[in-house]
N, C-alpha and C positions, 0 to 999 in steps of 0.2 A: 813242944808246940807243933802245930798241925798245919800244914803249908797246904793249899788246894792250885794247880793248875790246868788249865783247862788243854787236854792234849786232844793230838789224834795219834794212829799206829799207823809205823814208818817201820818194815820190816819185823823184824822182834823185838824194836823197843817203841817208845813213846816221843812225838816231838810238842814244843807248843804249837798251839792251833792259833790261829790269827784271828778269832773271836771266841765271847766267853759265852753268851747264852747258845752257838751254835754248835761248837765243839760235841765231836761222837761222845767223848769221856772228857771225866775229871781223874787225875790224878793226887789225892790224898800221901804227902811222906809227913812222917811224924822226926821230927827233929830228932827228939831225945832217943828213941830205941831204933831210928834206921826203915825203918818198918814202911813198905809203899803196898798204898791198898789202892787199885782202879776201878770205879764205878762208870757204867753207862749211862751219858746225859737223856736219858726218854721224856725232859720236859721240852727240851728246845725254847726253854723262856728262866730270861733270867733270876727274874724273881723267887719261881720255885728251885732253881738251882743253890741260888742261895740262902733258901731254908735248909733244902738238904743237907748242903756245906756245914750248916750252922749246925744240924742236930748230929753229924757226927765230930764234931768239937773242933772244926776249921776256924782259926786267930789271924790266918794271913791268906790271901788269893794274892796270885801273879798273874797277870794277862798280858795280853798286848791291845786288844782293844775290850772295853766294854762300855754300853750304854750309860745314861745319866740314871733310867731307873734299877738297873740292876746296881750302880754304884751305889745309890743310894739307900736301897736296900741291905748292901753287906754292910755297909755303914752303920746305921741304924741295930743293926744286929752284932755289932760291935766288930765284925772282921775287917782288919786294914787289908788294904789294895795298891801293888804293887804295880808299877807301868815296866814289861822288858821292852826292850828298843828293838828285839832282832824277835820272830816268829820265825816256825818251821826250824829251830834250833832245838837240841835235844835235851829233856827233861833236866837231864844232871845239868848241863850246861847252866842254864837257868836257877837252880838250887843254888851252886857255887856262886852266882853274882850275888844271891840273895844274902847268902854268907857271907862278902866280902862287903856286904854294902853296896854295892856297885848297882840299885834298883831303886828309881824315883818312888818314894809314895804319894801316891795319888789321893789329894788332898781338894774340897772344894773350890780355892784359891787358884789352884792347877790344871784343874779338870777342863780336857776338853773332847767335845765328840769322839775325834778322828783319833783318839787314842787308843 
């Protein structure tokens, strides 16, 4: 599976960024083979970020905050969305909560702006 976060660079690695349509890059890791691939965000809009996401075979976003229509967007395009509680924390950090469970999914019910 295909996990997408929206980072920025913090030395020579990746941290999360504290929004998803504004974030420099996405950070693509593929579960199954290890494998991280970073793209540069050049839309600055959520919507098209989340086609991107979509056409290269993204199943999950993690963020800390995104709007209602980029939510609704990756929704609709079938990618669930992940709330991390802490930003500016480093990529891997983030991956392991995802794995352990330890990351709300953000679900209509739950949604709110300031997330």
């Amino acid at each position: 599976m295909k996990i997408a976060l929206p980072v920025k660079k913090a030395n020579d690695s990746y941290m999360l960024s504290s929004k998803f349509g504004k974030a420099p890059f996405f950070l693509i890791f593929d579960t199954e083979t290890g494998e991280i691939k970073v793209i540069r965000n050049e839309y600055q809009n959520g919507r098209d970020i989340a086609n991107i996401l979509s056409s290269k075979g993204v199943k999950t976003v993690i963020t800390h905050h995104i709007g209602k229509g980029a939510f609704n967007h990756l929704k609709n395009l079938c990618i669930e969305v992940y709330h991390s509680e802490n930003k500016n924390i480093p990529y891997t950090k983030v991956i392991q909560q995802f794995k352990e469970g330890n990351l709300q999914k953000i679900k209509d019910e739950n949604f709110k702006q300031e997330v």
